[in-house]
VMD Tcl script that builds the backbone (N, CA, C; Angstrom):
set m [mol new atoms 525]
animate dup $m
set s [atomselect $m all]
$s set {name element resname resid chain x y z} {
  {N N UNK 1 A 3.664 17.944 22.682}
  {CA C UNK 1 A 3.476 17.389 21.357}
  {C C UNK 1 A 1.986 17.115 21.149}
  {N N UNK 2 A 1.501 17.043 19.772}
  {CA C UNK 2 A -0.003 17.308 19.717}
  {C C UNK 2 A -0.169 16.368 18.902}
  {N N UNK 3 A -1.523 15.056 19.636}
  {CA C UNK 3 A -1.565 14.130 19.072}
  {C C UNK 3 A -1.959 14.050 17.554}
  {N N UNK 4 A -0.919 13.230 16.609}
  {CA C UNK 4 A -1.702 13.478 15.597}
  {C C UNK 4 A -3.210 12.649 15.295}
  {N N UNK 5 A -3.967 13.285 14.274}
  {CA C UNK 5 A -5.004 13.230 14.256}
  {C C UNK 5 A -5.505 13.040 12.592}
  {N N UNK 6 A -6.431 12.135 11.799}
  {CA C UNK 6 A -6.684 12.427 10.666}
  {C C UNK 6 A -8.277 13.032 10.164}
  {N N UNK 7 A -8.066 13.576 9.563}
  {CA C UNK 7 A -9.714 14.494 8.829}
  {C C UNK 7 A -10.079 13.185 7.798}
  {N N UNK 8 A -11.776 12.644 7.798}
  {CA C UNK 8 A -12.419 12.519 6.803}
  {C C UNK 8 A -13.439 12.719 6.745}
  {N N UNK 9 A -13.768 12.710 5.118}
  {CA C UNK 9 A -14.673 13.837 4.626}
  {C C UNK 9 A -15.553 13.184 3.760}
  {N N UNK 10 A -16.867 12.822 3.382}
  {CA C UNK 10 A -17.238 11.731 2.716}
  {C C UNK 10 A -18.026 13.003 2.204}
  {N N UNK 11 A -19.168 12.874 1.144}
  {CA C UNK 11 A -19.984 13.415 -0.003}
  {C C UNK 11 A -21.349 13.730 0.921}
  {N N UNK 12 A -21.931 12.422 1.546}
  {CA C UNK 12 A -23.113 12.761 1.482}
  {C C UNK 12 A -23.405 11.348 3.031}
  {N N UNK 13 A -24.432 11.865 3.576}
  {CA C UNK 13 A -24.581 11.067 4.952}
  {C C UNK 13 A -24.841 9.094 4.302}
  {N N UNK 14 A -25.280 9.111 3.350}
  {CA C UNK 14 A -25.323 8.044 2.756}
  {C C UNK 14 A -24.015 6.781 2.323}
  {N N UNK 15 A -23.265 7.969 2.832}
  {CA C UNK 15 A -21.615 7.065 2.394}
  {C C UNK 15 A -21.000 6.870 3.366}
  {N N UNK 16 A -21.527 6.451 4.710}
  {CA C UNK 16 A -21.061 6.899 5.993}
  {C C UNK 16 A -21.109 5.376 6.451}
  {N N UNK 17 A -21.767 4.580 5.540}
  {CA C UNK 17 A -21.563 2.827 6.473}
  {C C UNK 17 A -20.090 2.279 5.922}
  {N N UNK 18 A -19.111 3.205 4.759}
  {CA C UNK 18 A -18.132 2.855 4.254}
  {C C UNK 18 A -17.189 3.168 5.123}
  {N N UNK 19 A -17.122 3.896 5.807}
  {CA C UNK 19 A -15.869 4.554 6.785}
  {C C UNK 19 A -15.703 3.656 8.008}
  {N N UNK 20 A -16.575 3.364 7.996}
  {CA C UNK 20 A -15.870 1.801 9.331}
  {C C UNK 20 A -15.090 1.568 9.260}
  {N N UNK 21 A -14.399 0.827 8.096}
  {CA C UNK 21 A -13.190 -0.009 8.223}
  {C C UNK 21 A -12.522 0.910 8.604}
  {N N UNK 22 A -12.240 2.616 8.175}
  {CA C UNK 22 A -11.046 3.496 8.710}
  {C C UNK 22 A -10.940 3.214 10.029}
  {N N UNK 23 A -12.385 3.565 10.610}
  {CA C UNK 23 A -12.912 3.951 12.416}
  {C C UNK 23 A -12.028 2.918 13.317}
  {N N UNK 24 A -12.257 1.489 12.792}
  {CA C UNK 24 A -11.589 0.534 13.376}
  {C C UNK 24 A -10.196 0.815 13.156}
  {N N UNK 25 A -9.564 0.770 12.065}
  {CA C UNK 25 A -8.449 1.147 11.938}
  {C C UNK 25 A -7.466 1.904 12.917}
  {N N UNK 26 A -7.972 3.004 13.124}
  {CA C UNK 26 A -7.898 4.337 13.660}
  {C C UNK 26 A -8.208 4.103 15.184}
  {N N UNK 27 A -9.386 3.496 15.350}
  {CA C UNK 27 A -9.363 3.076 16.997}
  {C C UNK 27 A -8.192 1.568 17.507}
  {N N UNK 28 A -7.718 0.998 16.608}
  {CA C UNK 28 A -6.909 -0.080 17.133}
  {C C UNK 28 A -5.659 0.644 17.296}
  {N N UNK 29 A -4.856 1.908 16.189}
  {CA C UNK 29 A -3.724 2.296 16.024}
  {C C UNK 29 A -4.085 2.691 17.360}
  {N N UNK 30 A -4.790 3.733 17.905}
  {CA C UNK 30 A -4.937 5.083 18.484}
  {C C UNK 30 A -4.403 6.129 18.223}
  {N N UNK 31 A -5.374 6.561 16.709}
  {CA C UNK 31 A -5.162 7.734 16.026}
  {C C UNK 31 A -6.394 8.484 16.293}
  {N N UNK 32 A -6.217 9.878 16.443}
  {CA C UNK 32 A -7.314 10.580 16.477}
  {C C UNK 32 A -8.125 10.859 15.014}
  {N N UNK 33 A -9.280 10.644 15.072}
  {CA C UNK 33 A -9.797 11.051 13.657}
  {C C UNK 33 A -11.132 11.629 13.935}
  {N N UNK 34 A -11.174 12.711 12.567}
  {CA C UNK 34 A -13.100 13.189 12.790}
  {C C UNK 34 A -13.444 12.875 11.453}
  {N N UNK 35 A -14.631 13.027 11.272}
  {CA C UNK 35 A -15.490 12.467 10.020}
  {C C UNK 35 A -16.910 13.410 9.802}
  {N N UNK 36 A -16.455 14.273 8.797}
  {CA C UNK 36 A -17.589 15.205 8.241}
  {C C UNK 36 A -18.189 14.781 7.268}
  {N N UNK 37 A -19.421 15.506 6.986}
  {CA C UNK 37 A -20.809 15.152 5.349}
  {C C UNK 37 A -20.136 16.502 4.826}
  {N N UNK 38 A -20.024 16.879 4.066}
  {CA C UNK 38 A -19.544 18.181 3.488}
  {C C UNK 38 A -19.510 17.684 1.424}
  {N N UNK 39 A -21.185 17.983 1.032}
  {CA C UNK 39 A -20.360 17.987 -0.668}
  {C C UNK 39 A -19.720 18.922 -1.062}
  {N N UNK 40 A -18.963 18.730 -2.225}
  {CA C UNK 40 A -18.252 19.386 -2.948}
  {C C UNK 40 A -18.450 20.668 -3.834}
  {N N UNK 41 A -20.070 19.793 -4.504}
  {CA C UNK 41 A -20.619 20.463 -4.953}
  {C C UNK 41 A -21.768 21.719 -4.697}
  {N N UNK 42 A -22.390 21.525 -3.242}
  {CA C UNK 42 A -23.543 21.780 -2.944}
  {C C UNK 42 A -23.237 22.812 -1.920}
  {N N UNK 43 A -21.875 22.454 -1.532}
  {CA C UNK 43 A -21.853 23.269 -0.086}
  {C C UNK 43 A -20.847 23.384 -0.211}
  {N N UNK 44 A -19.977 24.538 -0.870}
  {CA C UNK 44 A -18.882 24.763 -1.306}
  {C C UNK 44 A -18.217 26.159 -0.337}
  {N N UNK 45 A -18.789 26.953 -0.153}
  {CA C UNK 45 A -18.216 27.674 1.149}
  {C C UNK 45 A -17.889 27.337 2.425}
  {N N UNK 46 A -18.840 26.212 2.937}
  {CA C UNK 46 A -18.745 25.006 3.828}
  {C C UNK 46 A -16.896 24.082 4.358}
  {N N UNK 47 A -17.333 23.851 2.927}
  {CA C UNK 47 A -16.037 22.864 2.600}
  {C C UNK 47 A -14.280 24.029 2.342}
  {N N UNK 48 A -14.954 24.962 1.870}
  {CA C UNK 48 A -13.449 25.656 2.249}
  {C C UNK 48 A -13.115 25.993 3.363}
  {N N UNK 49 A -14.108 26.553 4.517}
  {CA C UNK 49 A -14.012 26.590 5.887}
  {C C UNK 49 A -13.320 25.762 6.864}
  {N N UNK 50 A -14.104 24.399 6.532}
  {CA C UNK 50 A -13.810 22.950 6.712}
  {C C UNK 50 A -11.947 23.108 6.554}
  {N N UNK 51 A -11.520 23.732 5.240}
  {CA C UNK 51 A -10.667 22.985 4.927}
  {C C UNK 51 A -9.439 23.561 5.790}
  {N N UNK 52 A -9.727 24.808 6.353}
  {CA C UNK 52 A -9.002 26.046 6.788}
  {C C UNK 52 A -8.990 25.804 7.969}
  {N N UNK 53 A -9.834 24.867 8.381}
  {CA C UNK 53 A -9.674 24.408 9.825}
  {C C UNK 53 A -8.721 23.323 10.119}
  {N N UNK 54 A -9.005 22.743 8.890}
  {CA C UNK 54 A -8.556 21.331 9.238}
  {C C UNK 54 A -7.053 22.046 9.314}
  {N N UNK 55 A -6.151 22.492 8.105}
  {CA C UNK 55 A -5.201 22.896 8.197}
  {C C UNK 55 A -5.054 23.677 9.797}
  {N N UNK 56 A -5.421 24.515 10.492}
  {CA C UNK 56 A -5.285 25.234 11.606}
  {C C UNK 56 A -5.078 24.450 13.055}
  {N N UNK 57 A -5.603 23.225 12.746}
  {CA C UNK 57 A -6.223 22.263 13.902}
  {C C UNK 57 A -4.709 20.867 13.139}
  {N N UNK 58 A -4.122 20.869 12.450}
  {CA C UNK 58 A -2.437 20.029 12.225}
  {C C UNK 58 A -2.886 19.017 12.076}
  {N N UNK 59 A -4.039 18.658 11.271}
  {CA C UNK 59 A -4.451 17.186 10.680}
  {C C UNK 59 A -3.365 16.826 10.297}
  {N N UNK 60 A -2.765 15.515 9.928}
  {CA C UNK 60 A -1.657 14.507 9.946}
  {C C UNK 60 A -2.131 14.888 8.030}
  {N N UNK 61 A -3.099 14.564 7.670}
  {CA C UNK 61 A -3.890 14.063 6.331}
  {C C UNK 61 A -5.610 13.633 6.143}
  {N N UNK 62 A -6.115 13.836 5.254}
  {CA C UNK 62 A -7.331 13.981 4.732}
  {C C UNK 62 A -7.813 12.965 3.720}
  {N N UNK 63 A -8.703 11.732 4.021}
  {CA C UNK 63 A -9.235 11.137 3.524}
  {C C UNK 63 A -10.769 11.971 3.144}
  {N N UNK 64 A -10.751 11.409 1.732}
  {CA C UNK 64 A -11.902 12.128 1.291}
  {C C UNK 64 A -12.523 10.618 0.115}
  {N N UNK 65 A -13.702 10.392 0.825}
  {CA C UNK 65 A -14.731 10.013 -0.113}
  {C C UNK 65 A -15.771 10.216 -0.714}
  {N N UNK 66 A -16.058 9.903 -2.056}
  {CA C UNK 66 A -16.843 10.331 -3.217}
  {C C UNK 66 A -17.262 9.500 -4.079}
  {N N UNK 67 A -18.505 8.845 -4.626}
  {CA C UNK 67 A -18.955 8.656 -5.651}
  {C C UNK 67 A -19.157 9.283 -6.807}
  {N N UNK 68 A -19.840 8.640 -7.667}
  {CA C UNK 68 A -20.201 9.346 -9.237}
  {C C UNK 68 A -18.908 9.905 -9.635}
  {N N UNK 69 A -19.135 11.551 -9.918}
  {CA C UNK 69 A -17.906 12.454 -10.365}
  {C C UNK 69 A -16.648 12.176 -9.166}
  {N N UNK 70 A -17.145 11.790 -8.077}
  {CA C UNK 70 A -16.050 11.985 -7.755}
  {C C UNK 70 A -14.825 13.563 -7.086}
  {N N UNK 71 A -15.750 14.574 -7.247}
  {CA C UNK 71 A -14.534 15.879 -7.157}
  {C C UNK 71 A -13.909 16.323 -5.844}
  {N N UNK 72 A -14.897 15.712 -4.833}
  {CA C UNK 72 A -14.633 15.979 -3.475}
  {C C UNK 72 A -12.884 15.908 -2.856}
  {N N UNK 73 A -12.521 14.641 -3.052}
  {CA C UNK 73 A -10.787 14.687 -3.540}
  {C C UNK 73 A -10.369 16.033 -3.755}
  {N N UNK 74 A -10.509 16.169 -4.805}
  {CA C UNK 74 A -9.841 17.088 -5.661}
  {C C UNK 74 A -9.904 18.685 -5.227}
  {N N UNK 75 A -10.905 18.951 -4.368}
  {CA C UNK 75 A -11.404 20.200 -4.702}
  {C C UNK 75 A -10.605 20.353 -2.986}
  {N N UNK 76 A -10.721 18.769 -1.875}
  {CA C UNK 76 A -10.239 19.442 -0.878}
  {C C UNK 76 A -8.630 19.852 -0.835}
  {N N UNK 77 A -8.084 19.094 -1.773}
  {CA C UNK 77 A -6.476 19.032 -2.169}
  {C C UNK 77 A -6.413 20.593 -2.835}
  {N N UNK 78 A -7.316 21.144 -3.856}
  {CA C UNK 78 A -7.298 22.760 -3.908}
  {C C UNK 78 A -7.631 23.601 -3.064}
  {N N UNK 79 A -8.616 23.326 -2.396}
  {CA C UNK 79 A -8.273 24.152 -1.104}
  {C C UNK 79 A -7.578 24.165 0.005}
  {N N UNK 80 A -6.762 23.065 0.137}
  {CA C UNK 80 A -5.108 22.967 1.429}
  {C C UNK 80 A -4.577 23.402 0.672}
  {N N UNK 81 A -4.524 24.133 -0.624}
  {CA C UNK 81 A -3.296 24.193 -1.234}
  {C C UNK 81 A -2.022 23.138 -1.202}
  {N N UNK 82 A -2.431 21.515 -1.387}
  {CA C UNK 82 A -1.939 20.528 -1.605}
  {C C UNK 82 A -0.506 20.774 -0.343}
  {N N UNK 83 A -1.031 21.074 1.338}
  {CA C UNK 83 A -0.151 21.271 2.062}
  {C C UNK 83 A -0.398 20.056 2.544}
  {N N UNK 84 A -1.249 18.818 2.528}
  {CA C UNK 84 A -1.604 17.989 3.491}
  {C C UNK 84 A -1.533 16.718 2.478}
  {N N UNK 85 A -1.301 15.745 2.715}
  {CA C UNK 85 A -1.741 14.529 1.505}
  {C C UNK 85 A -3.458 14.561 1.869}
  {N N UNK 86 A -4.009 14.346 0.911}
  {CA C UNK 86 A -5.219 13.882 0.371}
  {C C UNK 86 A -5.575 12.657 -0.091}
  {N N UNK 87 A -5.993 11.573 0.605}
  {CA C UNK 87 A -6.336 10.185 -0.097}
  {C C UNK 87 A -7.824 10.307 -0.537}
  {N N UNK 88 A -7.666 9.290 -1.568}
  {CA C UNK 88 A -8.888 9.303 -2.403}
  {C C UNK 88 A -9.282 8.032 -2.346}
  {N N UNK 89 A -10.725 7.736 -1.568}
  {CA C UNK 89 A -11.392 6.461 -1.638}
  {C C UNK 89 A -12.945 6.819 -3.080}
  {N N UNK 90 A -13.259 5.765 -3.704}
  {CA C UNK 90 A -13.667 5.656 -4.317}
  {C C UNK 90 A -15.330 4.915 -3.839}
  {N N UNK 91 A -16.509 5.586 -3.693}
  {CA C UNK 91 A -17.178 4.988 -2.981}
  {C C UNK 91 A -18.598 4.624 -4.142}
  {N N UNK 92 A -19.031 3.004 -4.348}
  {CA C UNK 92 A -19.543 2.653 -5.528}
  {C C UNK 92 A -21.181 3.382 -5.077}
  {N N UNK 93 A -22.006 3.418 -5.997}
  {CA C UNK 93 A -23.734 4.066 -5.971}
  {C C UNK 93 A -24.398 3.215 -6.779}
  {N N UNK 94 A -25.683 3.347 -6.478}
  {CA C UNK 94 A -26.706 2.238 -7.265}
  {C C UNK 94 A -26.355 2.466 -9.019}
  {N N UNK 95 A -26.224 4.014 -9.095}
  {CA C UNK 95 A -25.823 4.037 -10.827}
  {C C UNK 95 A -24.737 3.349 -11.158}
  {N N UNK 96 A -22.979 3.166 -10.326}
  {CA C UNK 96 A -22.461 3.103 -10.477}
  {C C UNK 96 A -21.782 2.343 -9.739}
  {N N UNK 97 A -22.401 0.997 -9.866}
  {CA C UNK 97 A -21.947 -0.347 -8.343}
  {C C UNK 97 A -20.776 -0.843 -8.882}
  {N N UNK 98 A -19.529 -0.485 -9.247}
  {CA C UNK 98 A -18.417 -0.929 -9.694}
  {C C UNK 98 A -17.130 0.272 -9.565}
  {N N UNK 99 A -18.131 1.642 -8.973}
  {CA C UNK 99 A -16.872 2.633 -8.942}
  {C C UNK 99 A -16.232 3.461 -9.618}
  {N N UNK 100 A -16.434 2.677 -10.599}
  {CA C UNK 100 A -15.234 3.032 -11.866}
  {C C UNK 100 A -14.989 4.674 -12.099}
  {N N UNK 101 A -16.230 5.075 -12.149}
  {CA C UNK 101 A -16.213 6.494 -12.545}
  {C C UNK 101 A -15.442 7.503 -11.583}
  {N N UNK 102 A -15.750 7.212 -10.476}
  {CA C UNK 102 A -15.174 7.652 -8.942}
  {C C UNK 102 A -14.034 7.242 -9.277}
  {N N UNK 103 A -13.454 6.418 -8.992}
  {CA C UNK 103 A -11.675 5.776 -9.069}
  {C C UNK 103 A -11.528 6.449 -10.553}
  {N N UNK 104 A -11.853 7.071 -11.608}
  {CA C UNK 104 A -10.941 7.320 -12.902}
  {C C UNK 104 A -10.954 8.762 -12.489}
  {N N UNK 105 A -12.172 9.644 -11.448}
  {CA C UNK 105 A -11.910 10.944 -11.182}
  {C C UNK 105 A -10.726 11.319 -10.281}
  {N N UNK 106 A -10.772 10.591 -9.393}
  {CA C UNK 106 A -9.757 10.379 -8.107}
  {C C UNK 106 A -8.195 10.310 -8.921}
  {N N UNK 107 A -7.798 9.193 -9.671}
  {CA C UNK 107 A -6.851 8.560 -10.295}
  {C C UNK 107 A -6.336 9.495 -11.144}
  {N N UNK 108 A -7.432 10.508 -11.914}
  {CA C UNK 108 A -6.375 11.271 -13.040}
  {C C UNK 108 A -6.631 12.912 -12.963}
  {N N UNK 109 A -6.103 12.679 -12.134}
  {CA C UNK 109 A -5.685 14.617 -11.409}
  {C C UNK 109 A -4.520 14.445 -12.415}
  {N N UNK 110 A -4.808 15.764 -12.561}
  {CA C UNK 110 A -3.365 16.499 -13.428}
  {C C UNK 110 A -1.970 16.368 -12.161}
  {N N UNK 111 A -1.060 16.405 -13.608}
  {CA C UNK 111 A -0.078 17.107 -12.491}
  {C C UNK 111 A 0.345 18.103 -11.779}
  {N N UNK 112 A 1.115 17.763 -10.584}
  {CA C UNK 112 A 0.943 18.973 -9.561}
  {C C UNK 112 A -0.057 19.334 -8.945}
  {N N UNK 113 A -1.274 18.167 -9.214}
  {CA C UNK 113 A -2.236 18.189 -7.922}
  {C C UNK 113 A -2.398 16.893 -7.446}
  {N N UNK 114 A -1.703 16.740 -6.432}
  {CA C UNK 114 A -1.742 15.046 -5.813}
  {C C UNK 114 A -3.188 14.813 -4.980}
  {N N UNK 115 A -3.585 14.266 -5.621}
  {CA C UNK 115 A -4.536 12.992 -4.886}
  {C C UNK 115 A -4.572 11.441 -4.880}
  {N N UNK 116 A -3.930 11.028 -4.214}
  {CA C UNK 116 A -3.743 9.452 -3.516}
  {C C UNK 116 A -4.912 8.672 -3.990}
  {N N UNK 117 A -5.047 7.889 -4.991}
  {CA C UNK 117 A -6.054 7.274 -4.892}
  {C C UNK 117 A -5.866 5.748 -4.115}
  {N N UNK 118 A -6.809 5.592 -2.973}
  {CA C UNK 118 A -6.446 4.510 -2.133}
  {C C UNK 118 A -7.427 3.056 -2.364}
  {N N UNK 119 A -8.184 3.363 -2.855}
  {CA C UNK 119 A -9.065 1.734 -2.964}
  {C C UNK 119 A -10.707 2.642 -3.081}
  {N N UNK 120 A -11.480 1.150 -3.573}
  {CA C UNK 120 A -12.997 1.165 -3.344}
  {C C UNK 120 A -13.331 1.288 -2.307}
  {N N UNK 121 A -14.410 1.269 -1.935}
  {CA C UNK 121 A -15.724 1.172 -0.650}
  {C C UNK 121 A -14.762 0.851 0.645}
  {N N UNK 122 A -15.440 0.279 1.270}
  {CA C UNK 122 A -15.160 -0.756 3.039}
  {C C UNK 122 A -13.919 -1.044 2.815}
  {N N UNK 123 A -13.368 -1.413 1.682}
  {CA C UNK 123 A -11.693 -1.976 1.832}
  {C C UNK 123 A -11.088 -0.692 1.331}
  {N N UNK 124 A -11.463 0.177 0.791}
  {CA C UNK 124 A -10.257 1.313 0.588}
  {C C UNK 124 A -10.371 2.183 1.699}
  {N N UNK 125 A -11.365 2.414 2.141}
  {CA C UNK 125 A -10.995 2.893 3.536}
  {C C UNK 125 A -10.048 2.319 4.565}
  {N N UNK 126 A -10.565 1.050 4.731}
  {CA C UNK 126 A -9.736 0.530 5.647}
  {C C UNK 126 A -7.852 0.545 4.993}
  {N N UNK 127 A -7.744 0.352 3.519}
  {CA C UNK 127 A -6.512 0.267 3.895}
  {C C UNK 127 A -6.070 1.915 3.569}
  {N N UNK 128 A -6.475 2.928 2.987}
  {CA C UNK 128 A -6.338 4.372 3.235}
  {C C UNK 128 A -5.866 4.571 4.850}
  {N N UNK 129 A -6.680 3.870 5.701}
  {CA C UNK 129 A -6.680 4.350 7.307}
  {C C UNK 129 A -5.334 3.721 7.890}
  {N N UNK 130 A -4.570 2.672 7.156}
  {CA C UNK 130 A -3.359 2.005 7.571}
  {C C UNK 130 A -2.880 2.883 7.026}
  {N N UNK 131 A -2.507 3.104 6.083}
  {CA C UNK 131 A -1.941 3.999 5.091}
  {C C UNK 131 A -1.096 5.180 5.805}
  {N N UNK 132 A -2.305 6.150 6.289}
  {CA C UNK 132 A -2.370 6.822 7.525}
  {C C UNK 132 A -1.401 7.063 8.219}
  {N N UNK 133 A -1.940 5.781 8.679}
  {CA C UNK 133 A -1.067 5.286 10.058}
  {C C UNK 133 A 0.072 4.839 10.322}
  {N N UNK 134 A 0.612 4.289 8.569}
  {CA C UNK 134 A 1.797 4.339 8.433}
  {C C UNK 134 A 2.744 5.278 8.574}
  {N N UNK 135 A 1.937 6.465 7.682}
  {CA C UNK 135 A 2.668 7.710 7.774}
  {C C UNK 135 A 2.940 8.498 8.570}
  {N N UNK 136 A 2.019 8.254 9.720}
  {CA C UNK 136 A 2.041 8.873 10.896}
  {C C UNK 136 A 3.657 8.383 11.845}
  {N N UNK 137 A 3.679 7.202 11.731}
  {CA C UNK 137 A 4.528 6.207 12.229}
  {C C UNK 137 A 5.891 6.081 11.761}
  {N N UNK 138 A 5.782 7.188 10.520}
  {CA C UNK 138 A 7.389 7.389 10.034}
  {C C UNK 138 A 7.662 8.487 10.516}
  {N N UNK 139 A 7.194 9.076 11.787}
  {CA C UNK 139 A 7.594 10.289 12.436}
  {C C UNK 139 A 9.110 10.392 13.243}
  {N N UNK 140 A 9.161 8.949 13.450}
  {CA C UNK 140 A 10.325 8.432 14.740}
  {C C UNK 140 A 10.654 9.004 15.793}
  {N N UNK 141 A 9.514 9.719 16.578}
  {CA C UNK 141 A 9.326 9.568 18.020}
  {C C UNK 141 A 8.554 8.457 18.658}
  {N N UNK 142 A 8.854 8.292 20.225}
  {CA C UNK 142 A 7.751 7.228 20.737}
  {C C UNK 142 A 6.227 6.952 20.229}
  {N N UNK 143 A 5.944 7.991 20.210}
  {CA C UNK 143 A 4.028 8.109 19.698}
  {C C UNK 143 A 4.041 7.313 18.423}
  {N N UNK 144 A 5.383 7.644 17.279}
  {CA C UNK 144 A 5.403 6.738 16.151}
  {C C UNK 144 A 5.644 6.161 16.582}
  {N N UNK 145 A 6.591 5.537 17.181}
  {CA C UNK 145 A 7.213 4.067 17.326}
  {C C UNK 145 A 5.679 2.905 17.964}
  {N N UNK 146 A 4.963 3.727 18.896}
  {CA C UNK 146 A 3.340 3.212 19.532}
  {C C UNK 146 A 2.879 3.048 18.155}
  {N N UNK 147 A 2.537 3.592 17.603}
  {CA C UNK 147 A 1.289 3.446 16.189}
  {C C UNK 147 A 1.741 2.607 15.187}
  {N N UNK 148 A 3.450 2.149 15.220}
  {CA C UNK 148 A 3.793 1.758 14.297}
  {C C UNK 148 A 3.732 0.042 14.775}
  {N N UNK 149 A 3.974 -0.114 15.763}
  {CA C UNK 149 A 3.592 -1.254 17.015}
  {C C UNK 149 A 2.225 -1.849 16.540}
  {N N UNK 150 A 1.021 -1.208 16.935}
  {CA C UNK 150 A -0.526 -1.249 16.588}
  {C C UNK 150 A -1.096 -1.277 14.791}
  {N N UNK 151 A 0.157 -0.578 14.654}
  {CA C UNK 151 A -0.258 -0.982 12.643}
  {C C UNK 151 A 0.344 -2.205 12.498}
  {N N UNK 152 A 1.168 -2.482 13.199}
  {CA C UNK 152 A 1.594 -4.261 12.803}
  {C C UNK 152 A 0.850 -5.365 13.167}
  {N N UNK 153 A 0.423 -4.938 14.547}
  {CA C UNK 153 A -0.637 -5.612 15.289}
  {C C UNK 153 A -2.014 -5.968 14.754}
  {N N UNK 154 A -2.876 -4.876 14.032}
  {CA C UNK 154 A -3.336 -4.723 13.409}
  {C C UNK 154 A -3.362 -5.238 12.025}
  {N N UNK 155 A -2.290 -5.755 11.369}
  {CA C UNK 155 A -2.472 -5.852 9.729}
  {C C UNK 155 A -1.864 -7.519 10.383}
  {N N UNK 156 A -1.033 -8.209 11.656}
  {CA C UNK 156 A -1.151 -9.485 11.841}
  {C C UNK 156 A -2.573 -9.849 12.132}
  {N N UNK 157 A -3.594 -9.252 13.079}
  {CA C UNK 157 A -4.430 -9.943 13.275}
  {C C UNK 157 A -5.484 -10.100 12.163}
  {N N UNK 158 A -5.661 -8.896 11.317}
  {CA C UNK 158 A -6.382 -8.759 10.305}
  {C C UNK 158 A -5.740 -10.032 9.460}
  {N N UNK 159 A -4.926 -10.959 9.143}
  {CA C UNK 159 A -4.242 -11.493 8.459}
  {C C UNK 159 A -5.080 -12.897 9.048}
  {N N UNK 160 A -4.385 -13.007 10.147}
  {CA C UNK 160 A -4.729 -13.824 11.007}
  {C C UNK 160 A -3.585 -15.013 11.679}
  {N N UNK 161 A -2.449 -14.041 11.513}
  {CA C UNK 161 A -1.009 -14.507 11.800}
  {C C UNK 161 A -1.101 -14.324 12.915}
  {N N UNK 162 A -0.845 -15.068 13.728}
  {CA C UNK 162 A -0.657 -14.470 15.310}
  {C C UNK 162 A 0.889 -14.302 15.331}
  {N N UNK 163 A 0.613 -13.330 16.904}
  {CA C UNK 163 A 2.003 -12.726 16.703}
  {C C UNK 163 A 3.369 -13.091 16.933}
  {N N UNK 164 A 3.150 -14.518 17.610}
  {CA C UNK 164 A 4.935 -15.170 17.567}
  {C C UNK 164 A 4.959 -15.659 16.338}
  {N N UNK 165 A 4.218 -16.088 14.980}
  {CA C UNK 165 A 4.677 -16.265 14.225}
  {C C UNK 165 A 6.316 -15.313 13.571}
  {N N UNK 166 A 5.402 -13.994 13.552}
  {CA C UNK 166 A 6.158 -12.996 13.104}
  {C C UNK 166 A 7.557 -12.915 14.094}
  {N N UNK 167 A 7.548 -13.138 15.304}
  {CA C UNK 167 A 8.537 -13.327 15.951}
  {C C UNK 167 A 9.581 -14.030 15.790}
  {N N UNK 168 A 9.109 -15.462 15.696}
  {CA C UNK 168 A 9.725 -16.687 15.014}
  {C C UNK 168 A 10.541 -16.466 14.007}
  {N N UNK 169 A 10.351 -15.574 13.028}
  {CA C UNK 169 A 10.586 -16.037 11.407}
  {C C UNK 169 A 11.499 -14.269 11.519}
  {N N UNK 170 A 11.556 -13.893 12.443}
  {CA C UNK 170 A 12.882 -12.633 13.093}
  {C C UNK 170 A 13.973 -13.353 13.690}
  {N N UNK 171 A 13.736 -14.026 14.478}
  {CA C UNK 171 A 14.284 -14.965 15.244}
  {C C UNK 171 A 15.319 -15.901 14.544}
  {N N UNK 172 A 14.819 -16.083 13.346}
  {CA C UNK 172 A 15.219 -17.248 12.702}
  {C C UNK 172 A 16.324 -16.488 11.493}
  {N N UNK 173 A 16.021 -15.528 11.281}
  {CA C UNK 173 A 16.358 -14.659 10.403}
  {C C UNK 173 A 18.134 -13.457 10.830}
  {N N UNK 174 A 17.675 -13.597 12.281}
  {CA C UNK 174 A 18.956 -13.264 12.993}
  {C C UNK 174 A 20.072 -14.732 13.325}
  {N N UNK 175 A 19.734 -15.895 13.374}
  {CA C UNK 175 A 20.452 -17.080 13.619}
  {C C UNK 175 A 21.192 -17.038 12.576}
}
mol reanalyze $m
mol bondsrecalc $m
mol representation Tube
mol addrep $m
């Protein structure tokens, strides 16, 4: 069985202090992930290559972030031929420190081309990367049943519930 693994893909080396929150994410589950610069616009033979791999190599799914226009989403979801989910983080720029424009490109794909739009900056990554990991975890073999373990683990400590709470209130719930 071949671990799964997720692709992301950001615009430009400048958008690369946003993907942390995934990294952590992704290193607490123990999900495999890679993280390419590839624009949309600029380097467009690049990015179909990219995309032909990713498909070849059984990425789980493809986070893709983008500012301004925004098309990077969109264009990698046309080139999988919408075989893979595609999440869409929305990443804000000095023109555009609120996003908006990014999240309304992401958000209104036509139909019959799905792109996930998952959140802004540092927090839409991070919860895109649960997201993930959820989905990964609705596989229902052991490896899911592990990731699905570590996404709970993960979204208690991020909370800051420790974990017999959650025990407790199971516990209590079976009485």
């Amino acid at each position: 069985m071949n671990k799964p693994w997720v692709d992301i893909v950001i615009g430009s080396k400048s958008d690369g202090g946003y993907v942390e929150g995934a990294t952590k994410v992704f290193e607490a589950c123990d999900v495999d992930f890679a993280v390419s610069v590839i624009s949309a616009h600029r380097h467009e033979e690049k990015l179909t290559k990219h995309c032909q791999q990713v498909i070849a190599q059984g990425a789980s799914s493809v986070i893709a972030g983008a500012g301004w226009s925004a098309a990077l989403p969109g264009a990698i979801a046309a080139k999988i031929k919408f075989s893979l989910q595609v999440f869409g983080v929305a990443i804000p720029s000095n023109e555009f420190p609120s996003a908006m424009d990014a999240m309304l490109s992401i958000s209104r794909m036509p139909g019959g081309c799905p792109v996930l739009f998952a959140g802004i900056g540092k927090a839409g990554f991070e919860n895109v990367a649960l997201s993930a990991c959820q989905g990964i975890a609705a596989g229902g073999d052991i490896l899911a049943d592990s990731i699905k373990e570590k996404v709970a683990a993960y979204i208690r400590d991020r909370a800051g519930e420790p974990v017999d709470a959650l025990e407790e209130k199971q516990e209590k719930k079976e009485e």
